[in-house]
C-alpha positions as CSV (number, residue, x, y, z in Angstrom):
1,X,41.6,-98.7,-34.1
2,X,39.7,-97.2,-31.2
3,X,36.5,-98.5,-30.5
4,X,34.3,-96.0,-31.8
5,X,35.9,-96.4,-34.9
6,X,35.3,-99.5,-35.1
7,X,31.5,-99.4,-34.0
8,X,31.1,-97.0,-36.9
9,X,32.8,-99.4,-39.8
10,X,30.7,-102.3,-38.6
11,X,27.8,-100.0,-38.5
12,X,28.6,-99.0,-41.9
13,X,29.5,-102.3,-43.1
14,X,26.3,-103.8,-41.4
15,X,24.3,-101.5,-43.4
16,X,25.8,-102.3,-46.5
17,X,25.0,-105.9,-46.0
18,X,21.3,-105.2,-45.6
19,X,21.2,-103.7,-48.7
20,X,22.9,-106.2,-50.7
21,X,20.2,-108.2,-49.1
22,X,17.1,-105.8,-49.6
23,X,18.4,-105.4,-53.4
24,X,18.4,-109.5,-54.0
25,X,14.9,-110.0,-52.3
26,X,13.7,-107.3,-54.6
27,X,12.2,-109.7,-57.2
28,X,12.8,-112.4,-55.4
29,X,11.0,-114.9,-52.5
30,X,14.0,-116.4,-51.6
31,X,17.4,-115.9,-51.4
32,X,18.6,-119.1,-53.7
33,X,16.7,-121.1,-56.6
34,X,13.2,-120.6,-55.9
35,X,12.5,-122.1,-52.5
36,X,13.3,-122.1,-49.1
37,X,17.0,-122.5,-48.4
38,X,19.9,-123.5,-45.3
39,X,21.0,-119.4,-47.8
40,X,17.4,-118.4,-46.1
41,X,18.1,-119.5,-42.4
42,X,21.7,-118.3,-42.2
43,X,21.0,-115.2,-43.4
44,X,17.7,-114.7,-40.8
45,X,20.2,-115.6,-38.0
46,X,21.6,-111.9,-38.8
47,X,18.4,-109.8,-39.8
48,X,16.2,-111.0,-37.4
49,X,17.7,-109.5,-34.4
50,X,19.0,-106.4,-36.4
51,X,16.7,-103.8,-35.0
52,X,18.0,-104.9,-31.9
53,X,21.3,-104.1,-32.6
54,X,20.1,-100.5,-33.8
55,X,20.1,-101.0,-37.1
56,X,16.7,-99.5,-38.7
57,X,14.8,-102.0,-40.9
58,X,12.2,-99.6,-42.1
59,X,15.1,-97.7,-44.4
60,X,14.5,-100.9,-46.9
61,X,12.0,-100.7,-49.2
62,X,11.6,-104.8,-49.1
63,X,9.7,-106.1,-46.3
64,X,11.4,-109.1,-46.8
65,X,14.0,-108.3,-45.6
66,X,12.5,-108.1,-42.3
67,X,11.2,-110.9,-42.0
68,X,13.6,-113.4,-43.9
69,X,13.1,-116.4,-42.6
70,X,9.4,-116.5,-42.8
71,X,9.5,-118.6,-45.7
72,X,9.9,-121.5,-43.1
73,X,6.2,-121.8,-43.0
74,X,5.7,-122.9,-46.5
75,X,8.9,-125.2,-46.6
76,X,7.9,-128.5,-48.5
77,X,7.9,-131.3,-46.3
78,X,6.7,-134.1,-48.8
79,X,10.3,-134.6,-50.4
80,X,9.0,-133.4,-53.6
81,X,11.5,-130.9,-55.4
């Protein structure tokens, strides 16, 4: 596979991934139960330096998506469930 073609299928699988991701934040304000999860900050490690890797953010309709791991802010620290 030449490189080009490979660029294009990991831009295209890239893309798909996003929206997987866009679709399931949707309704939702986290990606597992309803807090903050290790789902959350795995899944930031990608998005949050996807622009930078060209891929455009503002094609999802979730804002989200953009900005997945902000739900670090309001992680409980008190041990309460």
């Amino acid at each position: 596979m030449t490189g080009e073609r490979r660029l294009s299928l990991e831009t295209k699988l890239g893309y798909a991934a996003l929206g997987v991701m866009d679709g399931h934040l949707e309704d939702r304000d986290f990606f597992v139960a309803d807090r903050y999860s290790i789902t959350d900050i795995a899944l930031y490690a990608y998005t949050h330096i996807a622009g930078e890797r060209g891929f455009e953010l503002d094609l999802f309709p979730c804002p989200r998506l953009a900005r997945a791991g902000a739900g670090a802010t309001g992680a409980r620290t008190d041990n309460q469930s």
